[in-house]
C-alpha positions as CSV (number, residue, x, y, z in Angstrom):
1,X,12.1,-0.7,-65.7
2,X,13.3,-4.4,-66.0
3,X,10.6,-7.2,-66.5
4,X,10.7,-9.0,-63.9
5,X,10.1,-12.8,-64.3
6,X,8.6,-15.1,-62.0
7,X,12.3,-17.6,-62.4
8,X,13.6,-14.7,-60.7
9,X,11.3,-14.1,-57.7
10,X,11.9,-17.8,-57.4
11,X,15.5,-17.7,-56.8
12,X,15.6,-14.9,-54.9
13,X,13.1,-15.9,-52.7
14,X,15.6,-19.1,-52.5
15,X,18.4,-17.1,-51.8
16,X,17.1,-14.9,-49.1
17,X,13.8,-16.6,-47.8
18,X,11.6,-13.4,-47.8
19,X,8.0,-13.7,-48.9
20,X,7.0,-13.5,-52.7
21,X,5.9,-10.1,-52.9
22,X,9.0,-8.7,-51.0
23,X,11.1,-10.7,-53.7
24,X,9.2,-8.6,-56.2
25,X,10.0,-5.4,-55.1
26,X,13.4,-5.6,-53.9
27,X,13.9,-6.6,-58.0
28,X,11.7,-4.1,-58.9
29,X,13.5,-1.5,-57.0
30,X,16.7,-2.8,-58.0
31,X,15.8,-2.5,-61.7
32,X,16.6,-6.8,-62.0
33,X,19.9,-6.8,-60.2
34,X,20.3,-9.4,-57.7
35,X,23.2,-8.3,-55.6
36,X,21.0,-4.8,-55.5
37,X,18.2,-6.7,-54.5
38,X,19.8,-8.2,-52.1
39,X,21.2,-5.4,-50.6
40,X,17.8,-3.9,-50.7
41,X,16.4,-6.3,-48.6
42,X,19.0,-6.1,-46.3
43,X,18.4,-2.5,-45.7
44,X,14.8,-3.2,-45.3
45,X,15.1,-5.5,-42.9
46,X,17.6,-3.3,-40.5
47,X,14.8,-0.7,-40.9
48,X,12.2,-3.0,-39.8
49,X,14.8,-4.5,-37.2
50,X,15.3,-0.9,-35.3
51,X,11.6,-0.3,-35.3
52,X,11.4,-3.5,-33.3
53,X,14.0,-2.4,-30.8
54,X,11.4,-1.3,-28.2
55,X,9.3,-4.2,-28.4
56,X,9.8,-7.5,-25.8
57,X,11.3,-10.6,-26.3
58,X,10.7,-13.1,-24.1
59,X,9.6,-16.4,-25.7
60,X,12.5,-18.4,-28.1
61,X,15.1,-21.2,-27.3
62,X,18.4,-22.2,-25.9
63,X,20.5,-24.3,-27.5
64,X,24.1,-25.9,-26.7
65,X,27.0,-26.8,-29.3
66,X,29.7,-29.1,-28.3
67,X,33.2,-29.0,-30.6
68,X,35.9,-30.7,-29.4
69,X,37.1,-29.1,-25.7
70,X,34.5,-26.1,-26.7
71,X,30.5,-25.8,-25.6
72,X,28.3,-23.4,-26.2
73,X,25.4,-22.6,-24.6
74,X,22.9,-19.8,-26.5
75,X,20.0,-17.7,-25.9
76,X,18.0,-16.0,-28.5
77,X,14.6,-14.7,-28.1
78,X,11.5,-14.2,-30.6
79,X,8.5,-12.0,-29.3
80,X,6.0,-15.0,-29.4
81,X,6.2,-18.8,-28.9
82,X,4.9,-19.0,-32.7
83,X,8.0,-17.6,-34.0
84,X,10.0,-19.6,-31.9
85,X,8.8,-23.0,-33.2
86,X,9.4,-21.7,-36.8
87,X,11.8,-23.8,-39.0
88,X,13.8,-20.2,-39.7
89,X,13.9,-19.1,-36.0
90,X,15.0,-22.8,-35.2
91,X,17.7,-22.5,-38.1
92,X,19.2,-19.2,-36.4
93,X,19.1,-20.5,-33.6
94,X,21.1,-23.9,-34.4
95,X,23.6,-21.7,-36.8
96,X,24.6,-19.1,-34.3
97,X,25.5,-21.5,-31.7
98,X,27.5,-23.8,-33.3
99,X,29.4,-20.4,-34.5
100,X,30.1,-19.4,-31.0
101,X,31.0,-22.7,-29.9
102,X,33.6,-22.7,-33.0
103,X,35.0,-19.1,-32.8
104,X,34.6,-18.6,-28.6
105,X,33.6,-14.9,-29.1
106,X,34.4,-13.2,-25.3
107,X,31.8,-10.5,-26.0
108,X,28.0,-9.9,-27.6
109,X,29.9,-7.3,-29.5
110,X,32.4,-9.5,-31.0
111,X,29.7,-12.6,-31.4
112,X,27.6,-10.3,-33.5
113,X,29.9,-9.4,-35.8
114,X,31.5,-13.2,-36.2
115,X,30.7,-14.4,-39.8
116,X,28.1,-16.6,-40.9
117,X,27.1,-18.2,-44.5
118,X,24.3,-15.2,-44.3
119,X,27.2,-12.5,-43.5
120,X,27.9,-11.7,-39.6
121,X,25.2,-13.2,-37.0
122,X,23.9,-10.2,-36.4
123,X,23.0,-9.6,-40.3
124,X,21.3,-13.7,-40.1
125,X,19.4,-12.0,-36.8
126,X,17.9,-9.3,-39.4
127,X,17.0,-11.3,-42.0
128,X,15.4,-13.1,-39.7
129,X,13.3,-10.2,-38.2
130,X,12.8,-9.5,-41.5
131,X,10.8,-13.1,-42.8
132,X,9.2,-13.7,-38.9
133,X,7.5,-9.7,-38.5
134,X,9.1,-9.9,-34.9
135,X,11.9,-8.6,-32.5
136,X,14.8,-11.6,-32.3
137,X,17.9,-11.0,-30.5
138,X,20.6,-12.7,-29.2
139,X,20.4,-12.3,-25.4
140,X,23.2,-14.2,-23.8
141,X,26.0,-16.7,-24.6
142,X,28.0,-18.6,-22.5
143,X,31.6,-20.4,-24.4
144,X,32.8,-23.6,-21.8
145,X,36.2,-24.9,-22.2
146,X,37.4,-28.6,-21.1
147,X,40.0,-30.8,-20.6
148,X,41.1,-33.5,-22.6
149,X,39.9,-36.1,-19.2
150,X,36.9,-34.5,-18.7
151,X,33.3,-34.5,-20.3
152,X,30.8,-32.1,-21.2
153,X,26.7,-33.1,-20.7
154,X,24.0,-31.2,-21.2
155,X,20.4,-31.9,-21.6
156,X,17.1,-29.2,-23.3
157,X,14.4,-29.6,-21.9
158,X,10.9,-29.1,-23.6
159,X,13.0,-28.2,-26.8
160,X,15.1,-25.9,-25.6
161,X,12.9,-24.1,-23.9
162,X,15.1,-24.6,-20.5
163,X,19.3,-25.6,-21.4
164,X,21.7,-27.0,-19.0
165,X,25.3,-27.8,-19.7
166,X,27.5,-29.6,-17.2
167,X,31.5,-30.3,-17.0
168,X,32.8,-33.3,-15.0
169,X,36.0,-34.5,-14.8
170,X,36.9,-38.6,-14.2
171,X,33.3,-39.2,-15.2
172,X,31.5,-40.7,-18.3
173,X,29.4,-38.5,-20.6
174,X,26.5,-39.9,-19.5
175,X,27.1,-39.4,-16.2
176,X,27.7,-35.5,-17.0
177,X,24.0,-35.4,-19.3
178,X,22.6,-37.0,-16.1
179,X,23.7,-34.2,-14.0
180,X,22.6,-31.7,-16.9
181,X,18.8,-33.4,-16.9
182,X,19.1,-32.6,-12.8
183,X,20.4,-28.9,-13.3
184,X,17.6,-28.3,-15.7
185,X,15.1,-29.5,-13.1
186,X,15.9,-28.1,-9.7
187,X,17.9,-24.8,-10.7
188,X,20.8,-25.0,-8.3
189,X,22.2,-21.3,-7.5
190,X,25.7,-22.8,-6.9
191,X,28.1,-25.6,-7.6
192,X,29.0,-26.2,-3.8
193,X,29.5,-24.5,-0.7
194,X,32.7,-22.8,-1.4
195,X,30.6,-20.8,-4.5
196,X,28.8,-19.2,-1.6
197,X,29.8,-15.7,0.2
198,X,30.8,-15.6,3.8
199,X,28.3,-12.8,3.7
200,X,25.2,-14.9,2.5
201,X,26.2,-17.5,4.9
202,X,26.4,-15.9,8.4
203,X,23.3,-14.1,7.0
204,X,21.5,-17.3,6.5
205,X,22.8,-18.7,9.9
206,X,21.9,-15.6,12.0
207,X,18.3,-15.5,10.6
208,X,18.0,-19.5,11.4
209,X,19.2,-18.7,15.3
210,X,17.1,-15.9,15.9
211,X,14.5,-18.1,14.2
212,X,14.9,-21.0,16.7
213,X,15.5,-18.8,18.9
214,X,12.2,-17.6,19.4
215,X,10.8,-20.8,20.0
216,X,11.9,-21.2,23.2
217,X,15.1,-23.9,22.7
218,X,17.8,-23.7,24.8
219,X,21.1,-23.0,23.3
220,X,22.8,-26.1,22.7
221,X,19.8,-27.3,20.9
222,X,19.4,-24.4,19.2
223,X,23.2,-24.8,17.6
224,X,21.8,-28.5,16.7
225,X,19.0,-27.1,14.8
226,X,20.7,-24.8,13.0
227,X,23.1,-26.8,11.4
228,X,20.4,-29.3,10.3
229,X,18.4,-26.0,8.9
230,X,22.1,-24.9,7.2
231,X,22.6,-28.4,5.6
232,X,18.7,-28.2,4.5
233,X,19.1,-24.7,3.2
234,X,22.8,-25.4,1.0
235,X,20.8,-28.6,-0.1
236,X,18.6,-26.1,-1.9
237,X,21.0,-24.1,-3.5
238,X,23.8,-26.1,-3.7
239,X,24.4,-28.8,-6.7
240,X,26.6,-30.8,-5.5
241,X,24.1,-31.5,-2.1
242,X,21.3,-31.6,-4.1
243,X,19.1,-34.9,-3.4
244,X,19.5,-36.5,-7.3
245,X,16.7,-36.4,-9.0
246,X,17.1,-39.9,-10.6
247,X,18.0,-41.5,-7.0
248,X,16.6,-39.1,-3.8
249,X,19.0,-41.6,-1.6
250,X,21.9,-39.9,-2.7
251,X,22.9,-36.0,-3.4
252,X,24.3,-35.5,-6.9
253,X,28.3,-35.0,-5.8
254,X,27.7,-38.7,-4.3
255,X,26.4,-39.7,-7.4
256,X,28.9,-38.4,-9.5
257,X,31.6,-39.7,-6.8
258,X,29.9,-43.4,-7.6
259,X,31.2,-42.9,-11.2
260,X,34.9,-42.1,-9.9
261,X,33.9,-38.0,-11.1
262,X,33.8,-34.6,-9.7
263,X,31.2,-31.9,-11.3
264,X,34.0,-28.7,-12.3
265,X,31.0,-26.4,-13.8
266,X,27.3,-25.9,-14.6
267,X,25.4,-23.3,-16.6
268,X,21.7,-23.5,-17.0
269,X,19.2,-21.1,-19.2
270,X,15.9,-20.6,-18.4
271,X,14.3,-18.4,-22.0
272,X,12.6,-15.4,-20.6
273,X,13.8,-15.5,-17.2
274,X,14.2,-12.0,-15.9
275,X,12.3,-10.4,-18.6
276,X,9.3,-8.6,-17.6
277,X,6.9,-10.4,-20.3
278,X,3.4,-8.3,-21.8
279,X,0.5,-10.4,-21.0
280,X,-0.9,-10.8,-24.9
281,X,-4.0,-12.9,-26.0
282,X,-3.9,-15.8,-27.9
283,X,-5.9,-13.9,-30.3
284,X,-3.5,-10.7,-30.2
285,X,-0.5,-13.3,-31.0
286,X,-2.6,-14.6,-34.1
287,X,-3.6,-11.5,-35.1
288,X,0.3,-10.3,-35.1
289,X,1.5,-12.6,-37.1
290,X,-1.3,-11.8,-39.9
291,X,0.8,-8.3,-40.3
């Protein structure tokens, strides 16, 4: 068996960012060879990666790249909010994105297996399973294309807990960040009215009449109220006729409009949302991490 120095922990500790004692053994068992190490580690870490498949991920970060005419905007999830302030988790996170936003992947399949300086991204989200203890996983990706007259914005809120990115054409890019900070806040479903089924609105307008109807208006005013309810209810749902945030005199397409723009596309993440999260005690997230 090789003796195994401490110089050489060291650097493979550098190289890989395991802990000290994992270092140790992946030499050990690889008899002093680095690239064996190496390889053992990587091995390790897809074992302890596929244990980890069952467990939930619903804490982490979004993050947005911008490259040229090409966004990115990135979800990946860690298991607790500890992991996902971690300076690794945050690196990962950071990394992948600006690879998608370089390479425009048009599946998870094909974004997994782009390469990275830590081999594909889904080797970097091993390694990183590997040094945090906990389930990380690229959840969704969305790749935004513009024109050369039109600007991207986008805005993370709390750190990246919530990410919004925004296109506008004829507008300025702060104008477009300023529209990305409102999307972030109110969680429009759609751009404008035209985004909307015909379906989803008669539904709407048929359960607003029978609504008014049953307090006793007569008809004509009961077509009044309804389209006051129906401009209400799109300004809900609806980005464009959205009060803005910054200026509630205005909706956001007559902001935009001020700055000789037009919005062409939103996207907004929200980490977690949709995933059925496991209540877990502060303590029980401590003690986790103590594995």
């Amino acid at each position: 068996m090789a003796n195994i120095s401490a110089s050489q922990v060291k650097e493979l500790r550098e190289k890989t960012s395991v802990g000290m004692m994992d270092a140790k053994k992946a030499l050990v068992a690889a008899d002093g060879d680095f690239d064996k190490a190496i390889a053992f580690l990587r091995e390790k870490g897809i074992a302890k990666a596929a244990k980890k498949d069952g467990n939930v991920a619903a804490n982490g970060l979004a993050q947005v790249a911008v490259h040229n005419n090409d966004a990115a905007i990135v979800e990946i999830n860690s298991e607790t909010d500890f992991v996902s302030t971690n300076d690794t988790f945050n690196d990962l996170v950071d990394m992948v994105t600006d690879v998608i936003a370089i390479k425009k992947p048009n599946s998870m399949e094909g974004a997994l297996a782009l390469p990275t300086p830590k081999g594909t991204i889904n080797d970097a989200i091993i390694e990183t399973t590997q040094i945090t203890g906990e389930k990380v996983s690229l959840r969704r990706f969305e790749v935004v294309n513009k024109d050369d007259n039109q600007n991207f914005g986008f805005y993370l809120h709390n750190g990246g807990l919530i990410a919004a990115l925004v296109v506008v054409e004829g507008a300025d890019e702060a104008t477009a960040k300023d529209v990305a900070m409102h999307v972030a806040a109110t969680n429009p479903e759609f751009l404008d009215k035209d985004q909307i089924s015909s379906d989803r609105l008669a539904e709407e307008k048929e359960r607003l009449t029978q609504e008014a109807l049953k307090e006793g208006k007569p008809a004509n005013i009961v077509e009044k109220m309804v389209d006051g309810r129906m401009h209400k209810y799109l300004a809900e749902i609806c980005l464009v006729d959205q009060p803005f945030v910054k200026d509630p005199d205005q909706t956001v397409g007559q902001y935009v409009a001020s700055k000789n723009g037009t919005i062409k596309s939103f996207v907004r993440y929200e980490v977690g949302e949709g995933i059925e999260k496991v209540a877990k005690s502060f303590e029980d997230e401590v003690r986790s991490q103590l594995k």
